[in-house]
C-alpha positions as CSV (number, residue, x, y, z in Angstrom):
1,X,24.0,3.2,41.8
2,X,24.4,2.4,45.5
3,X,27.8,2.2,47.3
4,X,27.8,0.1,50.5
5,X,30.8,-0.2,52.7
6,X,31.4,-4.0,53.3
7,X,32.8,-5.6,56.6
8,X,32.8,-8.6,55.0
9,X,33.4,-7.4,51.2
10,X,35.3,-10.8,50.3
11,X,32.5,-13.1,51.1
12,X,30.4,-10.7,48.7
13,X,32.8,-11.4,46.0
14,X,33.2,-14.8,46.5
15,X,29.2,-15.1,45.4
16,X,28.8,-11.9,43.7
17,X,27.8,-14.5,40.1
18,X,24.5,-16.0,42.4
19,X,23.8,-12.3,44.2
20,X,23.9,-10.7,40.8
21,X,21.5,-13.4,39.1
22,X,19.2,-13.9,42.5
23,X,18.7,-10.1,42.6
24,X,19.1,-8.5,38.9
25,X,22.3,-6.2,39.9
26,X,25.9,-5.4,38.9
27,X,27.7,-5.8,41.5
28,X,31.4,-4.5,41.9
29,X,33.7,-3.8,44.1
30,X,37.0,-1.3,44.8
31,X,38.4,-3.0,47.7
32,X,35.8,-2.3,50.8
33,X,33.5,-0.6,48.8
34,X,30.4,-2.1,47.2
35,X,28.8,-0.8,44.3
36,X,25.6,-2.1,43.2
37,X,24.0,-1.0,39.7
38,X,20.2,-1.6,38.7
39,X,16.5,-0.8,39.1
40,X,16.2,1.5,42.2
41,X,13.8,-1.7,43.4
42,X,16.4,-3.7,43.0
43,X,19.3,-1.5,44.0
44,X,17.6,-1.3,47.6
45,X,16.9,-5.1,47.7
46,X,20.3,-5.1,46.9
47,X,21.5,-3.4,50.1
48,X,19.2,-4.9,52.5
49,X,20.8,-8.4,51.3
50,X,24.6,-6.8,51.7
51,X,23.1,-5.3,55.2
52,X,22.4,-8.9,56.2
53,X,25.4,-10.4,55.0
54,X,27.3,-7.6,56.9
55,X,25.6,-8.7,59.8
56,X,26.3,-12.6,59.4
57,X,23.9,-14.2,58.0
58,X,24.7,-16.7,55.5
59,X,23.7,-15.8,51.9
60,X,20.8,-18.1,51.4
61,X,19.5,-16.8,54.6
62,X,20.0,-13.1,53.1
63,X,18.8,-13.6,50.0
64,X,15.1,-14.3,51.7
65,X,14.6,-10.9,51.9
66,X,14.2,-10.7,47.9
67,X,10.9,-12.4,48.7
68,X,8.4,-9.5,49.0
69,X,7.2,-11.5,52.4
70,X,10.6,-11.3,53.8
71,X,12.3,-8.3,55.9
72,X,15.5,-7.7,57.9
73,X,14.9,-6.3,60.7
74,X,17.7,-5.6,64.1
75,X,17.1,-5.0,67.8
76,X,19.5,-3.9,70.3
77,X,20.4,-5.8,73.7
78,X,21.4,-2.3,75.3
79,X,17.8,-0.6,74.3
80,X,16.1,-3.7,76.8
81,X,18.4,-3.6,79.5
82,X,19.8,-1.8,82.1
83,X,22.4,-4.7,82.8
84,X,25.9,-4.4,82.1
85,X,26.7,-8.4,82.1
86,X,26.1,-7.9,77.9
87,X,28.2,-11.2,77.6
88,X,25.4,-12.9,80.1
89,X,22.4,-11.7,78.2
90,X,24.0,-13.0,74.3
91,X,24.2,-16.3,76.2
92,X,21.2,-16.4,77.5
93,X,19.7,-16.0,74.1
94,X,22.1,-18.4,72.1
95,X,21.8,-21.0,75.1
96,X,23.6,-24.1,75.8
97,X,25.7,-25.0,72.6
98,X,23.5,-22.7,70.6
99,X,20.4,-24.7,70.9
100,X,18.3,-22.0,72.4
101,X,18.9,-19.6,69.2
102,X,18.1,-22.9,66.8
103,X,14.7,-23.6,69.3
104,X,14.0,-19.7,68.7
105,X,14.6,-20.0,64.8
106,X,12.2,-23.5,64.2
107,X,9.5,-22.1,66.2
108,X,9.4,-18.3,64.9
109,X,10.2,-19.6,61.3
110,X,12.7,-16.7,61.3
111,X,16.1,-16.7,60.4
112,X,18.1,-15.5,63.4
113,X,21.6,-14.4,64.4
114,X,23.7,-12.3,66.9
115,X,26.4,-10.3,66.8
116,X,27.7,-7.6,69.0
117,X,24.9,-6.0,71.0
118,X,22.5,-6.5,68.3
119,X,19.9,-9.2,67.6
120,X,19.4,-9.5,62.9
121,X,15.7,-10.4,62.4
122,X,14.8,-12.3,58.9
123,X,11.1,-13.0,58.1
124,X,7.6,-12.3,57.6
125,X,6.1,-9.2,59.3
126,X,4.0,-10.9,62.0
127,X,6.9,-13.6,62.7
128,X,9.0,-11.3,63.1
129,X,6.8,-9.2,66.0
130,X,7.0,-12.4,67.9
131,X,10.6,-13.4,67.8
132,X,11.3,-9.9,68.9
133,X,8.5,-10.3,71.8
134,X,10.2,-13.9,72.4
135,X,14.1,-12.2,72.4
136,X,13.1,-9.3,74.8
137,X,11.7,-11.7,77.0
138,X,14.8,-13.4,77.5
139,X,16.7,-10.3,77.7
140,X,14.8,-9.4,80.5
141,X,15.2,-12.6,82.3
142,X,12.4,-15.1,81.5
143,X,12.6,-18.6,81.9
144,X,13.3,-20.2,78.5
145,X,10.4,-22.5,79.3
146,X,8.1,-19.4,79.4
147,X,9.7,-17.8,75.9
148,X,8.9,-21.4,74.1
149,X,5.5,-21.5,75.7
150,X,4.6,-18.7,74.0
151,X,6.5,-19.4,70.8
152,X,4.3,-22.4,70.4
153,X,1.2,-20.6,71.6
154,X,1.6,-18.0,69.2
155,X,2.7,-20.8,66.4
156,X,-0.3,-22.2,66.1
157,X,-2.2,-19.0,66.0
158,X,-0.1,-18.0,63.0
159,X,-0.5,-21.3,61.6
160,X,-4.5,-21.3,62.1
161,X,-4.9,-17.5,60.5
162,X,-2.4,-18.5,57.7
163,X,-4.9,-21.7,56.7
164,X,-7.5,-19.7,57.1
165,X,-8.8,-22.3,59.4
166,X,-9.7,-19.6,62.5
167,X,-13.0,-19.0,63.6
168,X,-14.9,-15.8,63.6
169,X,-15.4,-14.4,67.1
């Protein structure tokens, strides 16, 4: 049995019926407080999903991480930079009306959001390593241009050793 302290407890509740079937809990609640009941496998699964949720992602992007491919994983603005313009560096990364987060999503095949000083990460291992190479590159200034170069470099690299369609060196 896990309790969890929830920010965001009521949208929990409001799909505790497809959390409990999607992940095999019992989930209840006193309030703030989240308990969740199961398998210690899926008690954990359980937490990284209310973790996510916490943090803003939507559920369907939260319950990914049930998929064994799937992690959650969070970087922080202030660990990259020695700027103090915060608000300057989150807008840099969400871009114009949000497109440059959606163009950072579609090309890492990660789910991404942003909240606070912190960046949530949702995907597979290596996808992840290069939306978090991609992010800290714009933290640090880099032309977007740049960032999506190597998005799309990297892309089709992942793409090619996924298909199995690389060649040996």
């Amino acid at each position: 049995m896990k309790k969890i302290l929830s920010k965001k407890a009521a949208k929990i509740i409001r799909n505790k019926k497809t959390l409990e079937k999607a992940l095999g809990v019992r989930i209840t609640s006193k309030g703030k407080e989240i308990t969740i009941e199961g398998s210690p496998e899926d008690e954990y699964l359980g937490q990284e999903v209310i973790d996510a949720i916490n943090f803003g992602f939507p559920i369907s992007s939260s319950l990914a991480i049930k998929n064994e491919e799937k992690i959650l994983e969070f970087l922080n603005i202030k660990d990259h930079t020695k700027r103090q313009d915060l608000e300057r560096i989150r807008a840099r990364i969400i871009g114009r009306g949000g497109r440059g987060l959606r163009t950072l999503t579609n090309l890492t095949e990660c789910f991404i959001e942003i909240e606070g000083n912190r960046v949530g990460i949702i995907g597979n291992p290596e996808s992840i390593k290069i939306a978090t190479e991609a992010v800290i590159s714009l933290i640090k200034g880099s032309k977007h241009g740049n960032v999506y170069k190597f998005l799309e470099k990297n892309k089709s690299h992942l793409l090619a050793e996924d298909l199995g369609l690389k060649r040996p060196e």
